[in-house]
VMD Tcl script that draws the C-alpha trace (Angstrom):
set ca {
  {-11.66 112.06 -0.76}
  {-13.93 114.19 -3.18}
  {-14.89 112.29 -6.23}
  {-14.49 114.60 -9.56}
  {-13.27 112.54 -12.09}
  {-12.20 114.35 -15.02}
  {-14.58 112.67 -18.07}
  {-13.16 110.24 -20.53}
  {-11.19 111.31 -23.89}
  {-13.87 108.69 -25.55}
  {-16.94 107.41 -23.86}
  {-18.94 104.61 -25.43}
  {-21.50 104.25 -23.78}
  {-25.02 104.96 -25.33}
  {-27.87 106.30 -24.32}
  {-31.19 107.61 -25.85}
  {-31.08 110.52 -27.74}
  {-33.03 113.40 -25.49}
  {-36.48 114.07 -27.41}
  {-36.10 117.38 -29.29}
  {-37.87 120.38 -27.83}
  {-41.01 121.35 -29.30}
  {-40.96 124.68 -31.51}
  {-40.09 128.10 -29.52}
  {-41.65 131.48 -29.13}
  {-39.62 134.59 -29.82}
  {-41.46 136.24 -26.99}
  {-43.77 138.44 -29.72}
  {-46.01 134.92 -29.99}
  {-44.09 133.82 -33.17}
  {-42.88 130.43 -33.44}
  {-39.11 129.98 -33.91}
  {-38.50 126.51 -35.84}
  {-35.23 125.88 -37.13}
  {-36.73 124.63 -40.13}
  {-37.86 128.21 -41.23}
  {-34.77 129.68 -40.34}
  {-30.61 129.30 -41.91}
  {-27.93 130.18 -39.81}
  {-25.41 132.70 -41.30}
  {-22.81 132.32 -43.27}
  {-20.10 135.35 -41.28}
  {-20.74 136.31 -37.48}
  {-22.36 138.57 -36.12}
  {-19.19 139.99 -34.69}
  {-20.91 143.46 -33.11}
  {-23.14 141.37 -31.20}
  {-22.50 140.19 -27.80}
  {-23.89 136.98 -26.84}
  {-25.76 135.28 -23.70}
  {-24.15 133.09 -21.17}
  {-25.58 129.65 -21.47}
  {-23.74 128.12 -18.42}
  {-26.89 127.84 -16.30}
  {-29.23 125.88 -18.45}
  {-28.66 122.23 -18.42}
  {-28.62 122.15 -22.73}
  {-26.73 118.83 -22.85}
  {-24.04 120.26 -24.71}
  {-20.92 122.67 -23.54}
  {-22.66 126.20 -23.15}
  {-19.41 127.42 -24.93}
  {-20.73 125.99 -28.35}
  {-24.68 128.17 -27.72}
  {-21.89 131.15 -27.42}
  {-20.27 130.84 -30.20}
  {-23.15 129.43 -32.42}
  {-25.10 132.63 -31.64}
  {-23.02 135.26 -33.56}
  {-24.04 133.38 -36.63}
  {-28.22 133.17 -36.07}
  {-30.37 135.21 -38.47}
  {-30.93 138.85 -37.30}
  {-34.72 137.12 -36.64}
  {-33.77 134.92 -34.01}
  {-31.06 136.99 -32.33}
  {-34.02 139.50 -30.95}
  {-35.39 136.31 -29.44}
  {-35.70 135.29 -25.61}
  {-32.32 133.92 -24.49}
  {-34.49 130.41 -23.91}
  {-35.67 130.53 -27.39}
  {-32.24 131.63 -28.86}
  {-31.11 127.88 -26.75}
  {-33.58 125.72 -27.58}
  {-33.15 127.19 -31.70}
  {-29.37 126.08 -31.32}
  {-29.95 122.99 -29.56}
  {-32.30 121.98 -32.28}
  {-29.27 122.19 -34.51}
  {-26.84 120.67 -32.46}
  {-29.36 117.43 -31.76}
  {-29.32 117.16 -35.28}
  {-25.88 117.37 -36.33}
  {-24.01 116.60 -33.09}
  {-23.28 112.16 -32.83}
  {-24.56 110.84 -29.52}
  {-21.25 109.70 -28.34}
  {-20.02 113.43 -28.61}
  {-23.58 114.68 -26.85}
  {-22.47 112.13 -23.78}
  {-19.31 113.45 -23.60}
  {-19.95 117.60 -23.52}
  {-22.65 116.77 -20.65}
  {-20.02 114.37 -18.25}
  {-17.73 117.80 -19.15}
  {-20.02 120.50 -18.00}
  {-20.88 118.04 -15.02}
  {-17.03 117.55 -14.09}
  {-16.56 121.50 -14.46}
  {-19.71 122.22 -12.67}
  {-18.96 119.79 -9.76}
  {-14.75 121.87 -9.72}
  {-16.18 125.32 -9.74}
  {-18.83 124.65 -6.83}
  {-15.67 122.77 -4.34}
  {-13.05 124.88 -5.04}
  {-12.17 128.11 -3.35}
  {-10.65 130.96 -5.13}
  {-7.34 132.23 -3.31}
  {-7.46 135.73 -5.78}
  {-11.10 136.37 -6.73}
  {-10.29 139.73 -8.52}
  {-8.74 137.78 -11.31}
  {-11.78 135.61 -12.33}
  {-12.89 138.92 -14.07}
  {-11.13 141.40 -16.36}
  {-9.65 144.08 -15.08}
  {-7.36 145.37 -17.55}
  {-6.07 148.38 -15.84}
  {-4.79 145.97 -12.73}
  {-3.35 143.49 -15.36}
  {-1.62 144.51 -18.16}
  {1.19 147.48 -19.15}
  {0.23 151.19 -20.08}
  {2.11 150.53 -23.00}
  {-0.11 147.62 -24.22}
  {-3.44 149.15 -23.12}
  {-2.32 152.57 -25.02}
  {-1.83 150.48 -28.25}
  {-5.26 148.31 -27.89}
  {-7.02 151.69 -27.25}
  {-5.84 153.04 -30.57}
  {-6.00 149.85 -31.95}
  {-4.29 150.43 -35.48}
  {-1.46 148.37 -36.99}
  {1.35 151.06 -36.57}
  {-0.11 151.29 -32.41}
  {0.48 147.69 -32.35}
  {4.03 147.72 -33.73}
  {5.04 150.25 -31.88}
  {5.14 148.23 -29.08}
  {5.83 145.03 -30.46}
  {8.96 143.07 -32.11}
  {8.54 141.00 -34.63}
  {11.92 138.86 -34.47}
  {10.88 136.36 -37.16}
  {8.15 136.70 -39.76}
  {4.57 136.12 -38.17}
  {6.04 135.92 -34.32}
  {5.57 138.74 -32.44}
  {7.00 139.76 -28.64}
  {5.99 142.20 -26.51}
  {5.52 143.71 -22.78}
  {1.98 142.53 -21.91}
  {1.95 141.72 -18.07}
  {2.22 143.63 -14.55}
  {4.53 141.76 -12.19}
  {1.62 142.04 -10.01}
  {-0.78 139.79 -12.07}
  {2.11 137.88 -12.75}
  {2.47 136.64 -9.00}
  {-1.53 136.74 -8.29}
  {-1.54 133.99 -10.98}
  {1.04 132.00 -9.65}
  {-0.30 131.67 -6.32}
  {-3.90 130.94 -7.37}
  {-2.20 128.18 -9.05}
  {-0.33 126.82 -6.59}
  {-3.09 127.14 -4.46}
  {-5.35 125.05 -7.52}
  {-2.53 122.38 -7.11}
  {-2.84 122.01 -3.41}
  {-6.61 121.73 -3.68}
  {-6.44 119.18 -5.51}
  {-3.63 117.39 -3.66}
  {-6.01 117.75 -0.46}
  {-9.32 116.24 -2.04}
  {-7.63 114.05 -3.96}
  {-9.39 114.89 -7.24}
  {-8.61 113.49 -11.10}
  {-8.10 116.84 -13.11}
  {-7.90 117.29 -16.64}
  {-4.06 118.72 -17.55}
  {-3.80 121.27 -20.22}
  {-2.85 119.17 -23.31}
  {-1.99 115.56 -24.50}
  {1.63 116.55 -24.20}
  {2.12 118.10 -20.62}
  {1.76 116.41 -17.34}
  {2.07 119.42 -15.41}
  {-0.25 122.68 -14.97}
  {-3.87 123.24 -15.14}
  {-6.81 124.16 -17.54}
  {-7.72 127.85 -16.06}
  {-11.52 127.57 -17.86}
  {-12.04 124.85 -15.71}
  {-11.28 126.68 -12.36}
  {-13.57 129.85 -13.64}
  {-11.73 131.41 -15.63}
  {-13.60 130.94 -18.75}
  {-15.07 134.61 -18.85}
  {-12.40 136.69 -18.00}
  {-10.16 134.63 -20.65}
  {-13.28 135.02 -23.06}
  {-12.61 138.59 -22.66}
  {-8.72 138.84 -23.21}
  {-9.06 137.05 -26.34}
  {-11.94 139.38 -27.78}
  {-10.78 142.40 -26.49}
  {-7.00 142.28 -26.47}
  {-6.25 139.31 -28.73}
  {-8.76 139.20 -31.75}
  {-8.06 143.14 -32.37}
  {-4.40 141.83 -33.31}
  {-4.94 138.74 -34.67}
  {-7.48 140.57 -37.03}
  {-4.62 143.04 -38.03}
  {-1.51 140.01 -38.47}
  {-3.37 136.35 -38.59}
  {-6.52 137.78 -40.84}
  {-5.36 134.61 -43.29}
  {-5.49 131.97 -40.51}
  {-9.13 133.49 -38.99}
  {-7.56 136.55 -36.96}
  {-10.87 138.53 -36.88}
  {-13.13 135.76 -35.97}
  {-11.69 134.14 -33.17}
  {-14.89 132.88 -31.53}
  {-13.31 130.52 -28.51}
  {-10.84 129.57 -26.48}
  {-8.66 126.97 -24.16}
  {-7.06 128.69 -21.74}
  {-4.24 126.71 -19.70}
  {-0.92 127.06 -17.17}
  {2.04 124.96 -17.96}
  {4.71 124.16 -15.23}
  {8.33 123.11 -16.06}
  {11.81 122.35 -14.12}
  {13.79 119.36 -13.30}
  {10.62 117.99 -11.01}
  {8.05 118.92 -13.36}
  {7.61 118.45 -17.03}
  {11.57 119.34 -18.42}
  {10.87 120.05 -22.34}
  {7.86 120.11 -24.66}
  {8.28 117.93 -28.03}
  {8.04 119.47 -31.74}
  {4.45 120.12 -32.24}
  {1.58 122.10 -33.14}
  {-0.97 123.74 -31.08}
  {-5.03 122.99 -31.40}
  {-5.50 127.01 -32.28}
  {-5.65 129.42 -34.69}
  {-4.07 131.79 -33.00}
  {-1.86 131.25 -29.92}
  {-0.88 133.22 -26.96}
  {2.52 132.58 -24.31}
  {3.29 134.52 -21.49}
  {6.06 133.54 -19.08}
  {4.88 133.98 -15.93}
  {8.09 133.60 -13.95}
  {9.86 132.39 -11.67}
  {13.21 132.28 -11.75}
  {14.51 129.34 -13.82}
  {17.51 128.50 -16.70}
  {16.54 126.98 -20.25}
  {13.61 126.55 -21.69}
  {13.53 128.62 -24.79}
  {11.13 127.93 -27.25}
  {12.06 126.93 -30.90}
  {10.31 127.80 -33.87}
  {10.16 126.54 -36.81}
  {7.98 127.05 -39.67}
  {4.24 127.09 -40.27}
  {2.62 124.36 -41.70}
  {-0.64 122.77 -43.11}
  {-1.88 119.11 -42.01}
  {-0.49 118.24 -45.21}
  {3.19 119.54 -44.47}
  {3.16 119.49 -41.09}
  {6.40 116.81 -40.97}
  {8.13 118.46 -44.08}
  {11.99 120.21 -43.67}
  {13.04 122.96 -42.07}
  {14.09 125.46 -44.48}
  {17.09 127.47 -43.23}
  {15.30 131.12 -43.04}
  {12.51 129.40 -40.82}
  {14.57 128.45 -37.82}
  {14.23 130.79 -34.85}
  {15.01 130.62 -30.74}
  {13.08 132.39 -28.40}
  {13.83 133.04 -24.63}
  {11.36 133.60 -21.79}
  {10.81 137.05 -20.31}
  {8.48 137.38 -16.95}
  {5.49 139.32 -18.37}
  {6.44 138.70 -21.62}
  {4.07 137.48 -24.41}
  {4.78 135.88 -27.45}
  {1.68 135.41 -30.38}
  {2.12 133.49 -33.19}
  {0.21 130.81 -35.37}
  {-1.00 128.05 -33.85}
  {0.39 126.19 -36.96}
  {3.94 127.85 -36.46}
  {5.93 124.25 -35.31}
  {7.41 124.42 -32.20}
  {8.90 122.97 -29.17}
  {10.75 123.83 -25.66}
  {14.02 123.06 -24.90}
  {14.76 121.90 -21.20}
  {14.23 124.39 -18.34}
  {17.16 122.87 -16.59}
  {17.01 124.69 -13.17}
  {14.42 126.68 -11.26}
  {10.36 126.53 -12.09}
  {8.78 128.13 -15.02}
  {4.96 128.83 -15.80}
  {4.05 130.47 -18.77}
  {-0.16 131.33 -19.24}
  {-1.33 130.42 -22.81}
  {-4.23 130.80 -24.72}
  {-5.38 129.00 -27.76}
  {-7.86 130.97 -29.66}
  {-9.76 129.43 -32.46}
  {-12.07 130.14 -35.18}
  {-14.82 128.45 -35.75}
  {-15.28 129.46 -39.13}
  {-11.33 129.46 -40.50}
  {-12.04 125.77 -39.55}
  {-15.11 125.20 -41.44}
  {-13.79 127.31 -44.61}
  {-10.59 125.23 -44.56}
  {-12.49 121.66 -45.04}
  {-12.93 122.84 -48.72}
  {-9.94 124.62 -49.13}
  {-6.88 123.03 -51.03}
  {-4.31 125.95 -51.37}
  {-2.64 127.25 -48.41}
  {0.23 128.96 -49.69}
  {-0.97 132.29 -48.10}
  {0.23 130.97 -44.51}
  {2.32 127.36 -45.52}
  {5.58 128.03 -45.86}
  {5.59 124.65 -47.57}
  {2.77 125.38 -49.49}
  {4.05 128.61 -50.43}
  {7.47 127.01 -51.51}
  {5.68 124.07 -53.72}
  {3.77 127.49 -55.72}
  {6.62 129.20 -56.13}
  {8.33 126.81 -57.59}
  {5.37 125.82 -60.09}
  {5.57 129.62 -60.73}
  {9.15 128.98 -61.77}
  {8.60 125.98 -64.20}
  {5.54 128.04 -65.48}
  {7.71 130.69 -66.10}
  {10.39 128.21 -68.14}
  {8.82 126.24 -69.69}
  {6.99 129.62 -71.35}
  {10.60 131.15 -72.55}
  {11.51 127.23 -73.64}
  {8.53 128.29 -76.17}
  {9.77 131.61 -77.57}
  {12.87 130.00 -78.02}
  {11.75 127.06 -79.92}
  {9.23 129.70 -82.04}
  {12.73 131.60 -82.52}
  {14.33 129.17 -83.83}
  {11.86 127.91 -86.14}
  {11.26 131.75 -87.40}
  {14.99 132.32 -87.68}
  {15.08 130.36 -90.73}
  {12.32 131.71 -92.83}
  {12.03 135.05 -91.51}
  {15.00 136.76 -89.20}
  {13.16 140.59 -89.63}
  {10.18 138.32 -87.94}
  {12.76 137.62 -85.19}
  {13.82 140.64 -84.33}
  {10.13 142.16 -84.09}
  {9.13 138.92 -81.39}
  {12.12 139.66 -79.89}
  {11.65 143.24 -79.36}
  {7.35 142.33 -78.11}
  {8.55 139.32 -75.74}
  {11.67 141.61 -74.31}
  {13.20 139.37 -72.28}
  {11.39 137.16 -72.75}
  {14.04 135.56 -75.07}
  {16.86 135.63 -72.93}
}
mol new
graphics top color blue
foreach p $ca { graphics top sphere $p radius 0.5 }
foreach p [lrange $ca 0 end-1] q [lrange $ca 1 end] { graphics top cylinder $p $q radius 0.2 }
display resetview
């Protein structure tokens, strides 16, 4: 029995805080110090940034990935080292021990699955777009314009879009790396982590080594139309990722509950196989606030699996999946987040731009505005009617309809 226990949701236990590293060079025999130095307020988002998986950092090597797009120009010409031990200055600082304890027992558990486990399909643990997706899709990325992306898209329901993504090929390359994931870890006998609080079925791809090549569908094929439909909800600044498989039939999980993902942006493609049921159901998107408010008729919409198909929508947009009552299904999804919708949001009160709720409530306060303003000509009318009807007649003809 091989011994990788997946790390615990919330780990108590504390230890000394590591001693912070002593001030960098940039190479050119200048000092970095974090003190000298404010990280920006927008990323970098020309600027491609290292991997950090190899250094032992004490923190996911995700976050040094994503934290680099926003260092000052200064430090980005650094040394890769310096560039790390700049970030990890900042992340010693702000980062709670607990949560320090935590990343390193989760690079440690992905470490320890990556270095056991055997690839069945090694040509999909990097992109290869040509072997993966449609002509059609790859035609409309290349040209990458709104009116390229609708013209291969659907959008059936505002903000949810369908379209041909896949190659049957990849499609059944996936499936059988994952079924050969799931009897790995039936033969060693290993705790994984499963994709989500919600599903008991399927498998986080990022921790099998698929973190890069998923990195690279969301910047390259996802952010380009997230930027273009989802700008309001951090569409061009998608900066990371969780990238999972689901399962479902009558032996695995059967539906998926009314929710909302952890994303910003979310991408579903149905794998296959064959299989009845399952549709997904949308409906409406919503802030924390709002996020168990009503249904409003025009929000409701069904949506039925396609093999190769994806579907992208909010991650906000509340949803759930009916039973897949016979056969298997797998769908791939990817939740892609940004880093700095999320930070913007904290001091944000007014989401009507993307709340339907939110947008309802201001309408409506628009309407009573709107009221209670022509309740005042009237009562102005009124009171001018009796000393002065020309005077009437000229407010009425200013105000227009004001009156009415």
């Amino acid at each position: 029995m091989m011994s990788i226990d997946a790390p615990p949701i919330a780990d108590r236990t504390t230890t000394a805080p590591p001693p912070p590293p002593p001030p960098s060079s940039n190479g050119n025999g200048v000092v970095v110090s974090m003190a000298a130095h404010r990280l920006s307020l927008s990323p970098n988002t020309e600027h491609k940034p290292d991997s950090y998986d190899d250094l032992m950092l004490g923190f996911n090597p995700l976050l040094f990935s994503c934290l680099e797009r926003y260092l000052p120009a200064s430090i980005l010409s650094s040394s890769r080292d310096a560039k790390a031990q700049f970030m990890r200055e900042i992340l010693i600082k702000y980062a709670p021990e607990g949560e320090r304890v935590r990343a390193q027992k989760f690079k440690e558990y992905r470490q320890k699955i990556i270095a056991n486990y055997q690839p069945l399909h090694k040509e999909l643990y990097s992109m290869h777009a040509t072997n993966f997706f449609s002509s059609a899709f790859l035609k409309a990325i290349h040209e990458n314009t709104e009116e390229s992306f609708r013209s291969i898209m659907s959008e059936p329901a505002p903000g949810i879009f369908t379209f041909e993504m896949l190659q049957p090929q990849f499609c059944d390359w996936l499936i059988s790396e994952v079924e050969n994931i799931y009897k790995w870890v039936d033969d060693t006998r290993c705790k994984i982590m499963r994709p989500n609080t919600m599903n008991r079925f399927g498998a986080v791809l990022d921790d099998f080594g698929f973190e890069t090549m998923l990195d690279k569908l969301m910047e390259d094929f996802v952010r380009p139309i997230s930027k273009v439909f989802f700008a309001e909800v951090g569409g061009s600044t998608l900066d990371s990722h969780h990238g999972f498989v689901v399962e479902y039939g009558p032996d695995k999980d059967v539906d998926l509950g009314f929710h909302v993902d952890d994303a910003e942006v979310t991408l579903n493609i149905c794998l296959g196989k064959e299989f009845a049921g399952g549709e997904l159901f949308f409906r409406g998107v919503r802030c924390d606030k709002h996020v168990n408010t009503e249904t409003q008729p025009e929000e409701s919409f069904d949506y039925s699996h396609v093999r190769g198909r994806a579907i992208l929508h909010r991650g906000r947009h509340r949803h759930g999946a009916r039973a897949t009552t016979d056969g298997r299904r797998l769908n791939m999804i990817l939740w892609c987040r940004s880093s700095v919708f999320r930070e913007l949001k904290k001091y944000q009160k007014d989401f009507s731009s993307w709340c339907g709720e939110c947008h309802r409530e201001k309408k409506e306060r628009q309407q009573l505005s709107i009221s209670a303003t022509k309740e005042i000509y009237r009562s102005d009318a009124t009171l001018l009617e009796v000393d002065s009807p020309d005077l009437v007649q000229k407010l009425v003809r200013l105000k227009g309809d004001g009156l009415n």
